[in-house]
C-alpha positions as CSV (number, residue, x, y, z in Angstrom):
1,X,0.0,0.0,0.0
2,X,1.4,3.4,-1.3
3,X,0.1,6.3,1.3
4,X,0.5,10.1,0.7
5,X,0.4,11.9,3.9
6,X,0.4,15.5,3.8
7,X,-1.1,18.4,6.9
8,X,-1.0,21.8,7.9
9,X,-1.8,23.3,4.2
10,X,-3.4,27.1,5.7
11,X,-3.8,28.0,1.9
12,X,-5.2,31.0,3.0
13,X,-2.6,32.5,5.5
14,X,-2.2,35.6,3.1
15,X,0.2,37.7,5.9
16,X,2.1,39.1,3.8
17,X,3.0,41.0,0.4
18,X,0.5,41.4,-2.1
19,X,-2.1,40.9,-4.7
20,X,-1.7,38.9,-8.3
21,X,-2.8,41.0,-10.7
22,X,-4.2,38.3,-13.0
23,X,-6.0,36.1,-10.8
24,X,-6.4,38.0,-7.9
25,X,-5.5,36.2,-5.2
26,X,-2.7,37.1,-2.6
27,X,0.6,36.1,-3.4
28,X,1.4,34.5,-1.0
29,X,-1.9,32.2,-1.2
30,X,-0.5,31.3,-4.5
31,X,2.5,29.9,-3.0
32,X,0.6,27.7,-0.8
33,X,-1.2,26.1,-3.7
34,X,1.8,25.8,-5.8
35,X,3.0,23.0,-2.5
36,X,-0.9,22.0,-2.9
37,X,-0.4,21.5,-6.8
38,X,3.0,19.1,-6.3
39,X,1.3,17.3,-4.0
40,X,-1.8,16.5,-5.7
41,X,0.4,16.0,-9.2
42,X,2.8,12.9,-7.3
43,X,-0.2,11.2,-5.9
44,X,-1.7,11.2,-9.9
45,X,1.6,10.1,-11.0
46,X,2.8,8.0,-8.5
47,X,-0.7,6.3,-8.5
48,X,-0.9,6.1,-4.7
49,X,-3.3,3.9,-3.1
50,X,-4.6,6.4,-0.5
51,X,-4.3,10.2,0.4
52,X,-4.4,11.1,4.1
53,X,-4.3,14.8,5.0
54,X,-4.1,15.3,8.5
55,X,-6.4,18.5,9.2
56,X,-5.9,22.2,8.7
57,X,-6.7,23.2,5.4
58,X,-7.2,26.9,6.3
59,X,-6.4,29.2,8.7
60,X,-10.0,29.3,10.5
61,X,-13.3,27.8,9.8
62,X,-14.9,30.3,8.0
63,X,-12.7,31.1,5.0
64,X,-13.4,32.9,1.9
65,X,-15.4,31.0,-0.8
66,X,-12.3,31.9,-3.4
67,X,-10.3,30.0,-1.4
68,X,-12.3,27.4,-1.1
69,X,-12.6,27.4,-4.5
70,X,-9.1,26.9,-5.1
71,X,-9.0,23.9,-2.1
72,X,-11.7,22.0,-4.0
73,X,-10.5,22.4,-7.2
74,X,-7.2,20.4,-5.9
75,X,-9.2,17.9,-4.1
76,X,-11.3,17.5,-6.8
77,X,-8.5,16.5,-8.9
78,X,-7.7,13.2,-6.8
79,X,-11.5,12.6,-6.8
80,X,-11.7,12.5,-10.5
81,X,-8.1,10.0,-10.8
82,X,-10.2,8.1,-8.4
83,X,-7.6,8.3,-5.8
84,X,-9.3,7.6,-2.3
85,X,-8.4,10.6,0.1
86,X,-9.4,10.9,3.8
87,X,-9.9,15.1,5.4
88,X,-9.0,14.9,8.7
89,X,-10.4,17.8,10.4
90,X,-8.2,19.7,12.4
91,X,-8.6,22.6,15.2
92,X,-8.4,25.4,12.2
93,X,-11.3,23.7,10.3
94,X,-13.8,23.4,13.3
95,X,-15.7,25.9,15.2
96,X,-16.3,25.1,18.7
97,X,-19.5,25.6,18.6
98,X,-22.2,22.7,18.5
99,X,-24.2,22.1,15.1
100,X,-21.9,24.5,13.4
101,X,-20.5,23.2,10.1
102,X,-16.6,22.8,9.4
103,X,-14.7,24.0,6.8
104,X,-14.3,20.8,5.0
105,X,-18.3,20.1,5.3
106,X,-19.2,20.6,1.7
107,X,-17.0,17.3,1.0
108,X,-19.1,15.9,3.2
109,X,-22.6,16.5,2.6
110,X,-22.0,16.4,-1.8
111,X,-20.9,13.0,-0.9
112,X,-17.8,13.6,-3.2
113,X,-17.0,10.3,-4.9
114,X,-13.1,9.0,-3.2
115,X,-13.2,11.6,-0.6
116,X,-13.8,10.9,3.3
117,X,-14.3,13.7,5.6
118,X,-13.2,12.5,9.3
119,X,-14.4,14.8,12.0
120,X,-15.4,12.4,14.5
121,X,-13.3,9.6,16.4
122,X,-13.8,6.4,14.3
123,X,-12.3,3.0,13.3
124,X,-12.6,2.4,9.6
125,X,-12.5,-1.1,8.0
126,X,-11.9,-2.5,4.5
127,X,-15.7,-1.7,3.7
128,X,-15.1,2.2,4.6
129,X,-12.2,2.4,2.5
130,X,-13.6,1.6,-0.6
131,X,-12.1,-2.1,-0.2
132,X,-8.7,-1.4,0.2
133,X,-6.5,-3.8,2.5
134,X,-6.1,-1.5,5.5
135,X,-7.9,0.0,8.4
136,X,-7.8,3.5,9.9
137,X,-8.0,5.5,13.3
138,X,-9.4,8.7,12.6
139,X,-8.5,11.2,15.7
140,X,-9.4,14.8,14.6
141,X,-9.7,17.7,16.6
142,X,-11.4,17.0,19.7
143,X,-14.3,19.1,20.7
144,X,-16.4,18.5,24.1
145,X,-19.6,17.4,21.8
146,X,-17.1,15.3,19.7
147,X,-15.8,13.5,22.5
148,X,-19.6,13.3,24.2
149,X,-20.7,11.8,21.0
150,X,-18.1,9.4,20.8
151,X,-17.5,8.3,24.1
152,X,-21.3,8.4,25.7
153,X,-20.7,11.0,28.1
154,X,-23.4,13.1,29.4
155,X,-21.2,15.4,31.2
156,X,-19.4,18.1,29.0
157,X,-16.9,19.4,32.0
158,X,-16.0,15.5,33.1
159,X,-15.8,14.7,29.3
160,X,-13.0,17.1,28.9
161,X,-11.4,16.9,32.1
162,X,-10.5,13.5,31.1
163,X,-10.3,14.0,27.5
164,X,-6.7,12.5,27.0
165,X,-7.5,9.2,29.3
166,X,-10.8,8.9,26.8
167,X,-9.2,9.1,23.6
168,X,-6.2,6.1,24.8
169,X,-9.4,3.7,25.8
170,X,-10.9,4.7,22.4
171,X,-7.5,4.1,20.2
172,X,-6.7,0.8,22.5
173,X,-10.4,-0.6,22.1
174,X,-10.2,-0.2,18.3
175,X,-6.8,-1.7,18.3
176,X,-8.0,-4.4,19.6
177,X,-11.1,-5.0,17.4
178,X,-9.3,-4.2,14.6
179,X,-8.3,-7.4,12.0
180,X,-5.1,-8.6,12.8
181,X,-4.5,-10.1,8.8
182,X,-4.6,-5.7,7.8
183,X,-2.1,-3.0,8.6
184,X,-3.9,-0.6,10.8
185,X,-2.9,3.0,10.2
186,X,-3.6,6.2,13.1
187,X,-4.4,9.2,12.0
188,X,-4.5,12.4,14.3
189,X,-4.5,16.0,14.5
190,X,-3.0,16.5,18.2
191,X,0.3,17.0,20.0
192,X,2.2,14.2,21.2
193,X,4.5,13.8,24.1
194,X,8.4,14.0,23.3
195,X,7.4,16.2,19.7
196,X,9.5,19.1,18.8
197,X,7.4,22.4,18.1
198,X,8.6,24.6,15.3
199,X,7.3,28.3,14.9
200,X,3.5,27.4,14.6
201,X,2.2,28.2,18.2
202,X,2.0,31.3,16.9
203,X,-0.9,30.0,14.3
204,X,-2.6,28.0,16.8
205,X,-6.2,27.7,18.3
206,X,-6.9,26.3,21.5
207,X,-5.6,23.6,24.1
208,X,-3.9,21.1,22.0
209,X,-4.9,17.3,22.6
210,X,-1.5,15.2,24.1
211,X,-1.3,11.6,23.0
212,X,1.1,9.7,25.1
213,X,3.7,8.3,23.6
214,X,3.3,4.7,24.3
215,X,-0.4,4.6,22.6
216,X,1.1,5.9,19.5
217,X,4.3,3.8,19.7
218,X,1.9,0.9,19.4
219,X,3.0,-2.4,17.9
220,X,0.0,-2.9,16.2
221,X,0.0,0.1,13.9
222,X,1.9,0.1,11.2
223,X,2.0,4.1,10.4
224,X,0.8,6.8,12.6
225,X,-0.2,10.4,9.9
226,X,0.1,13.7,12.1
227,X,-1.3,16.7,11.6
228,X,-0.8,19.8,13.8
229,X,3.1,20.7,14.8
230,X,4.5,22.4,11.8
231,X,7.9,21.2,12.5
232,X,8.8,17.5,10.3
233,X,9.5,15.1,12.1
234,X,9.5,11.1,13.1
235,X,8.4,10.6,16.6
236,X,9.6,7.7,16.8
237,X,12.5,8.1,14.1
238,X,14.8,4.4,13.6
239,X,12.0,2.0,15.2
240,X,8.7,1.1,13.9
241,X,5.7,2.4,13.5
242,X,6.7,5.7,11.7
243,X,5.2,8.3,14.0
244,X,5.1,11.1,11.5
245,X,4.2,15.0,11.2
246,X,5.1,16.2,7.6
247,X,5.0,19.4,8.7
248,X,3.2,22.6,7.3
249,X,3.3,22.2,3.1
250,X,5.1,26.3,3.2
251,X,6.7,28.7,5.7
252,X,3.8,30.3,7.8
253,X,5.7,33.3,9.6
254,X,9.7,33.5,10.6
255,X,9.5,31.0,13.4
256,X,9.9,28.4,10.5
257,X,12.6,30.7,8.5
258,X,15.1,27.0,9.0
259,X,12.9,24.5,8.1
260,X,12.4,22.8,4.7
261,X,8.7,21.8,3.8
262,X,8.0,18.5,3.2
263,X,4.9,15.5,2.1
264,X,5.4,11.9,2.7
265,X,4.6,9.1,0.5
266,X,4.5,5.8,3.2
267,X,4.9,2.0,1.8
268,X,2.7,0.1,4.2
269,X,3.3,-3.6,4.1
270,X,1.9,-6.0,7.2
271,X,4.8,-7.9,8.4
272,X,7.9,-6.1,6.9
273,X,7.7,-2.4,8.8
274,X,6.6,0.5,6.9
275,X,9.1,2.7,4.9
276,X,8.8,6.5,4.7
277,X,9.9,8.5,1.5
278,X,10.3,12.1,2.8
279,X,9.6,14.1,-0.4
280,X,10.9,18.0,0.3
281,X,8.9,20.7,-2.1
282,X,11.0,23.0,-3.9
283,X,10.4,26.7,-4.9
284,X,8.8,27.4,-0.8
285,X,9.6,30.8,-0.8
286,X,12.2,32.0,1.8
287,X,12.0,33.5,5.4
288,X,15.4,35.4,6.3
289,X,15.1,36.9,9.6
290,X,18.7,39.2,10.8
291,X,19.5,40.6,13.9
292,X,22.1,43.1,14.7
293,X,23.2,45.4,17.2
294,X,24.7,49.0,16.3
295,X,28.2,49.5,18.0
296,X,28.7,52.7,16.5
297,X,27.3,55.5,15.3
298,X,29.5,56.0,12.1
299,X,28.6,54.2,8.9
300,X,25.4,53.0,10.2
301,X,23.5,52.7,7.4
302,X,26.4,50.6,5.5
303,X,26.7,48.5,8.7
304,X,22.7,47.9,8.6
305,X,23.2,46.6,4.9
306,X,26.8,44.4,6.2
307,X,23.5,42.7,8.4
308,X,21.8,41.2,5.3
309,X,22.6,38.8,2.6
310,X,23.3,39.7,-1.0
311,X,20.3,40.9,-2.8
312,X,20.5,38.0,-4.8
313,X,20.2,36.1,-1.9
314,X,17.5,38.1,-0.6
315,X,15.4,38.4,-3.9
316,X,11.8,37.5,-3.8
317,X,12.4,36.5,-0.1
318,X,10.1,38.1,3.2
319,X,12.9,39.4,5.1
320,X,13.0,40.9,8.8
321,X,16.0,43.1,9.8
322,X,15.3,43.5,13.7
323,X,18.1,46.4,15.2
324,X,19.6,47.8,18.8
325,X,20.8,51.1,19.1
326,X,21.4,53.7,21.1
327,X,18.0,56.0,21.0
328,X,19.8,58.9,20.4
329,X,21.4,57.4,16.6
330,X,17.2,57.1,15.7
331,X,17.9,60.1,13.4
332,X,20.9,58.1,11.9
333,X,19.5,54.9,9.9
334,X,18.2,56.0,6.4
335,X,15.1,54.0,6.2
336,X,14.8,54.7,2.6
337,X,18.1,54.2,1.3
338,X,17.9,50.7,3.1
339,X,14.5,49.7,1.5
340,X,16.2,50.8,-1.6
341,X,19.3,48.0,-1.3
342,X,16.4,45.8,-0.6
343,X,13.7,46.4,-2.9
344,X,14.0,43.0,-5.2
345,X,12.3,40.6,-2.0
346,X,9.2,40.3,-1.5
347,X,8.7,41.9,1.6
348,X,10.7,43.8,4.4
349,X,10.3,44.5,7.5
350,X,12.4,46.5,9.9
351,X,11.9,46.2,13.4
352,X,13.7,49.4,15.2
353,X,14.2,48.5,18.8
354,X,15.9,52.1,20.4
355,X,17.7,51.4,23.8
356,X,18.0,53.5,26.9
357,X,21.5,53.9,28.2
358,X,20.7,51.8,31.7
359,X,24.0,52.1,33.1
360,X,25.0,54.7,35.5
361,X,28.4,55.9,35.1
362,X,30.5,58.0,37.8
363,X,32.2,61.3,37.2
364,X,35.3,61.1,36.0
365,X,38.3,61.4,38.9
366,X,35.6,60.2,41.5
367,X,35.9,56.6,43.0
368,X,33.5,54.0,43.9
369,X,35.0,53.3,47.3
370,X,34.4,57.3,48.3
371,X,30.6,56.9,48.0
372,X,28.3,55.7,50.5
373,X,25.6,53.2,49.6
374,X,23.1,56.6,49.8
375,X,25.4,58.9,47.5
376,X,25.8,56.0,44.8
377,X,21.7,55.3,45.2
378,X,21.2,58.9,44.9
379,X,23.3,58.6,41.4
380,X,21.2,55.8,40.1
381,X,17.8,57.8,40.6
382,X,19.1,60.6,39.0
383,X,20.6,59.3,36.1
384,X,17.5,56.8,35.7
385,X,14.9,60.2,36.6
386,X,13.4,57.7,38.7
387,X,9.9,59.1,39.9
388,X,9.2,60.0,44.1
389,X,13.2,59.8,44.2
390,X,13.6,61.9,47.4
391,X,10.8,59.6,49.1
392,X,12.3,56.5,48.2
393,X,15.7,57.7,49.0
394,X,14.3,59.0,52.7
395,X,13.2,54.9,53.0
396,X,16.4,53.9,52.1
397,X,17.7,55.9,54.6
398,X,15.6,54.6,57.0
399,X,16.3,51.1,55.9
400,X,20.3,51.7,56.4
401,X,19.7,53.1,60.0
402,X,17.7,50.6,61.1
403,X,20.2,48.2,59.5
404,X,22.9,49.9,61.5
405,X,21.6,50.1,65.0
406,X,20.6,46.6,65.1
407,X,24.0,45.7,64.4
């Protein structure tokens, strides 16, 4: 069995630069469905058996119909090669509140032909998977009425409270019912313990869900699809099952400026482990994110430009320039000149972070040792204009008395 596994698409996280003029749409949402477009084209022409994606398609639940548009075109696509895909949802698809739709529903309620929309806890067999030799745990985003309608609590508080516990019982008692002759596969958009977060907290919604790793360590699967931490990686890298999150399919924001992008076709075979092809997508645009620290006040805007790469480097790229200096040099950096060396990326941003002069410094010829504790105190407030000085020097002096006669 050949699996794509893919997660974490946000085609709509438009955050910055600008418009296409021909089609429309954001830039940067383009970018997101050029990953989209690779992935769909190597399940077509690899001829996979199944397509998991592993929740998130968009950045909330309620995104704009154009980019749905553009989503269902792509799923579409797999649909008509009659390539059997599962949706996961995940906590950016759902709203959590009860009876509302998700933002995969429409899959759902056409009854698209090859496409599965998972947004409750279930164990599918062969009969649910259009016949195909394998069997899947579907875990998406946990809601309080999801987990009710699952597990057959009546109590929303005691439902969530034990949320974690509920969802182990659930995996282990479908585990155990599940057809030993089959590979089972787990599918899941939560945390688990022991993964590595990337940038993406910054994109999330909610309390994450936290499988334990033991559950999904289990034996009897033979892959475990992830959805949710942005960051690739193999949970439980070297041993079997893979425990896998492919990661987001493009650079969300700077917190994942290092990291490649990456889909995963799986080989699943009962008996002889699973192996993973880790299939990185080319073109993601760049994040470049530079720090520097002014040390003096001549040259500055040439030592701002000795921060950044070459502009070939930097070209189409979102870059961030973040500076310390002394407030006084504000007046100093050229803003224009600099967006001027910088104007083939995409974007820039220049974050300006002016410093106070903290330190207090003595007058020249005068020594440390020659000042009391209350003349070097009295220095500090003055140099830092400290506010109510004389009232907090008069309790210091009371402090140091006191101090003094009880020794």
């Amino acid at each position: 069995m050949k699996i794509l596994h893919f997660a974490d698409a946000h085609i709509d996280m438009a955050n910055y630069g600008r418009h296409d003029p021909q089609t429309g749409l954001p830039l940067r949402v383009l970018d997101f469905l050029k990953s989209l477009d690779t992935i769909v084209d190597t399940a077509i022409s690899q001829k996979v058996d199944l397509v998991i994606f592993a929740g998130d398609a968009y950045k909330d639940r309620s995104p704009a119909p154009t980019f749905q548009r553009e989503w269902g075109r792509r799923i579409m696509r797999l649909s008509q090669a009659g390539i059997p895909t599962l949706l996961l949802i995940g906590n950016h698809d759902i709203s959590p509140s009860i009876g509302r739709a998700h933002a995969l529903q429409e899959f759902k309620t056409l009854q698209v032909p090859f496409v599965k929309v998972l947004d409750r806890p279930c164990l599918l067999k062969q009969d649910g998977l259009w016949g195909l030799p394998l069997q899947v745990i579907a875990i998406p985003w946990i809601t309080r009425s999801g987990l009710m309608a699952a597990t057959g609590e009546t109590d929303s508080t005691e439902a969530f409270s034990r949320i974690e516990e509920n969802i182990g019982d659930l995996i282990e008692g479908w585990l155990s019912d599940a057809d030993e002759s089959t590979p089972v596969i787990l599918t899941a958009h939560a945390s688990i313990e022991g993964a590595k977060f990337g940038g993406e907290r910054l994109v999330m919604l909610g309390n994450d869900l936290v499988l334990s790793g033991g559950l999904v360590k289990n034996p009897k699967l033979s892959y475990v699809a992830m959805g949710h931490i942005h960051k690739p990686q193999d949970v439980n890298e070297g041993f079997q099952p893979p425990v896998i999150y492919p990661g987001s399919i493009e650079r969300v924001d700077f917190g994942e400026a290092k990291e490649d992008r990456f889909f995963v076709i799986a080989e699943v075979e009962k008996g002889k482990g699973t192996r993973v092809d880790w299939i990185q997508l080319t073109g993601v645009r760049k994040f470049i994110d530079r720090r520097t620290v002014l040390r003096s006040n001549e040259n500055v805007n040439e030592a701002l430009k000795d921060a950044l790469p070459s502009p070939q480097e930097m070209s189409e790229a979102i870059v961030r320039l973040s500076v310390e200096y002394p407030r006084e040099w504000d007046a100093l950096i050229d803003e224009t000149a600099l967006r001027k060396y910088v104007e083939g990326v995409f974007e820039f941003h220049l974050v300006k972070r002016p410093q106070s002069e903290a330190r207090v410094r003595i007058a020249e010829g005068q020594l440390v040792s020659s000042l009391s504790p209350l003349d070097l105190l009295a220095q500090y407030f003055d140099a830092a204009k400290v506010k109510d000085a004389d009232e907090l020097q008069k309790l210091a002096q009371e402090i140091i008395s006191e101090d003094t006669l009880d020794t």
